[in-house]
C-alpha positions in Angstrom: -16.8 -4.2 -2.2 -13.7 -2.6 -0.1 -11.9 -0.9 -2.5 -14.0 2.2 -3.3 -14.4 3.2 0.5 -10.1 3.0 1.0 -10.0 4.7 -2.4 -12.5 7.3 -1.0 -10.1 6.8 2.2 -7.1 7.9 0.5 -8.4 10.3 -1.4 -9.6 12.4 1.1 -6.3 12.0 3.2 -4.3 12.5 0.7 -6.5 14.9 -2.3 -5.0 15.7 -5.7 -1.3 15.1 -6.2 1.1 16.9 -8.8 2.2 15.0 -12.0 5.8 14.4 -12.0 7.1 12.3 -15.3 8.5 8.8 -14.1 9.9 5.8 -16.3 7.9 3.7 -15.2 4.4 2.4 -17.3 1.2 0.9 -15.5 1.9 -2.6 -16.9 5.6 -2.9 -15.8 5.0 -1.6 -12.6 2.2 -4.8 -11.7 4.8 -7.3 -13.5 7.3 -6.0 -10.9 5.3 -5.7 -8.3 3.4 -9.5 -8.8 7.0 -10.9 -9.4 8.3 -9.2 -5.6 4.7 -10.0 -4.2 5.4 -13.8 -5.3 8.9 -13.3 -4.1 7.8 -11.9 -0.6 5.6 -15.1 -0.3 2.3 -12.9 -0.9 -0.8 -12.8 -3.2 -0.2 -11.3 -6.7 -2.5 -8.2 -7.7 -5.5 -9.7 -8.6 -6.8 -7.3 -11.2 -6.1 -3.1 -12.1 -9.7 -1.7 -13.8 -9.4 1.4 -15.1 -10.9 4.3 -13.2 -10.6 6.8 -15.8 -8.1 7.9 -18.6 -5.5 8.2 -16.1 -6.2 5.6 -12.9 -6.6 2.4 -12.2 -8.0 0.5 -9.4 -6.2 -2.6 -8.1 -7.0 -5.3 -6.0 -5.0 -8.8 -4.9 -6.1 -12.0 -4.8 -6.2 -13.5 -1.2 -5.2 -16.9 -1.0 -2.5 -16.9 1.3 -4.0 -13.9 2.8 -6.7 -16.5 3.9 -4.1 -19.3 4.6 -1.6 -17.4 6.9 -3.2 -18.2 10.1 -6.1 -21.7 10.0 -9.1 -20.6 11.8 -8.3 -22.9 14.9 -5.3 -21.4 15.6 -6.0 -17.5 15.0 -5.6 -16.4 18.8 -5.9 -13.0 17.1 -9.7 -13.3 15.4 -8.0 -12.0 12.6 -8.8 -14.3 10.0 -12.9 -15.0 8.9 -13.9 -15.7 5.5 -12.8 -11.9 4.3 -10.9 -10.6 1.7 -7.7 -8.9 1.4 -8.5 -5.5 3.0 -5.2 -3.9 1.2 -6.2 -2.3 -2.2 -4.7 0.1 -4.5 -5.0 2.8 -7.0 -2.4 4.0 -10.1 -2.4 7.4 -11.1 -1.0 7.6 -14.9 0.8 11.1 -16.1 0.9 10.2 -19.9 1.7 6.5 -20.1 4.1 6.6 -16.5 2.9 6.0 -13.4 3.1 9.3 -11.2 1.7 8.1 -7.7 0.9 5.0 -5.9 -2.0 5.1 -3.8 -2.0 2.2 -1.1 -5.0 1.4 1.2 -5.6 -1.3 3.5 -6.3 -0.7 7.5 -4.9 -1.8 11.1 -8.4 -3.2 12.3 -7.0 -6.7 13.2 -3.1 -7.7 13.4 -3.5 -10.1 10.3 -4.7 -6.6 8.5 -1.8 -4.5 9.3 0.7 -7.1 8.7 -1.1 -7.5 5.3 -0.8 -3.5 4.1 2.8 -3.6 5.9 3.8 -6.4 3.7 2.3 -5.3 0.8 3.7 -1.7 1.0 7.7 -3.2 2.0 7.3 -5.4 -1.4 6.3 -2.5 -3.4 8.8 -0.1 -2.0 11.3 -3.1 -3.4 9.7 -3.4 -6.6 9.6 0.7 -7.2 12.9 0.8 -5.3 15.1 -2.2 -6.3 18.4 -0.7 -5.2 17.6 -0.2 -1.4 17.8 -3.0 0.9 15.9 -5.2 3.1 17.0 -3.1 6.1 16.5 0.8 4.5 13.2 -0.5 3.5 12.1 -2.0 6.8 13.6 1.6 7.7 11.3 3.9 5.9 8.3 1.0 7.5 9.0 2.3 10.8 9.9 5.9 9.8 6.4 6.3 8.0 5.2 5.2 11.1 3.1 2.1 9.7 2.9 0.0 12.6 2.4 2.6 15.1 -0.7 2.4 17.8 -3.3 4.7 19.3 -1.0 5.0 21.9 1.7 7.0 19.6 2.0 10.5 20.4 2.1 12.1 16.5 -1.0 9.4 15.8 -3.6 11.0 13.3 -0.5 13.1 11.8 0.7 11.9 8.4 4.9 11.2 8.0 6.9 11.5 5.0 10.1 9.6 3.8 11.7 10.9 0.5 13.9 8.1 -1.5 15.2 9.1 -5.0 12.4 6.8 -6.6 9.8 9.1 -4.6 8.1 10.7 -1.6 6.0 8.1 0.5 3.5 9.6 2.9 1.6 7.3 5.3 -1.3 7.9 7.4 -2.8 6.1 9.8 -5.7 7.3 13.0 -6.5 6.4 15.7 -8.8 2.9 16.0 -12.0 5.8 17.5 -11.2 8.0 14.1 -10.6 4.8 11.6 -8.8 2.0 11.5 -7.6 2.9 7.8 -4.4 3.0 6.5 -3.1 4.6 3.5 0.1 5.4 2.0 0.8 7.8 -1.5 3.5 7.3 -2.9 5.0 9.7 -5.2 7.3 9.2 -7.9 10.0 11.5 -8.4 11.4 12.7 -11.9 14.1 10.6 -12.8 16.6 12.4 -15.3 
């Protein structure tokens, strides 16, 4: 299974994060996410397992994942009989989320697309009031689709919203071809 190494992944780019209170439950956050997911044209979060007291471990199903390119016409390779390789974790303060762990990785373009679709729908599920455009913004400002050939690659970037900080990490293809993003939520008052 993927989702304990990009769990391991993030936690080890990212460690321990602070709790901050946020209105916003485990269960309301999938129901907003699956309903943008759908929205977006993507595959709905699968399941969330409990971790502990205060995580959860998530993972989508893959369907269109799968269907987004037929075999015959990948030029890429990107598509085989994998999975999803995006995953990710809830942390819980309480009964409110606090952060947003997201992991997938840039290994083959289908990949990347998937995590950078993934992490644009969330950002619009956490973040309903910005649009299409400031969230394709903060994309390219957290430098998800960047290469090996970017200067500040390997060096994490950081885009604060009202709704919270997002921090993004990605390496070079020699270090990992991971992915992750943490996304803080920030005390809403």
């Amino acid at each position: 299974m993927r989702l304990l190494p990009s769990i391991l992944f993030a936690s080890a780019l990212f460690g321990a994060t602070q709790a901050q209170s946020a209105p916003l439950t485990e269960r309301r956050l999938i129901d907003l996410f699956d309903a943008r997911l759908v929205r977006d044209g993507l595959d709905p979060v699968r399941a969330c397992r409990g971790k502990d007291e205060e995580s959860y471990a998530c993972t989508f199903d893959d369907i269109e994942y799968l269907t987004t390119i037929t075999p015959r016409g990948d030029v890429t390779g990107s598509i085989g009989t994998s999975r999803s390789p995006t995953s990710m974790t809830i942390v819980l303060a309480g009964n409110v989320v606090d952060s947003i762990g997201l992991v997938g990785d840039r290994a083959s373009p289908a990949d990347l697309i998937n995590f950078t679709a993934h992490l644009e729908s969330l950002l619009h599920a956490i973040g309903p009031e910005k649009s299409d455009y400031d969230i394709e913004q903060d994309t390219l400002d957290l430098g998800v689709m960047r290469g090996d050939a970017d200067g500040d690659i390997g060096k994490a970037r950081v885009v604060t919203e009202g709704f919270a900080t997002i921090r993004c990490l990605n390496q070079r293809l020699t270090v990992s071809a991971g992915i992750a993003c943490m996304i803080t939520m920030r005390p809403t008052g």
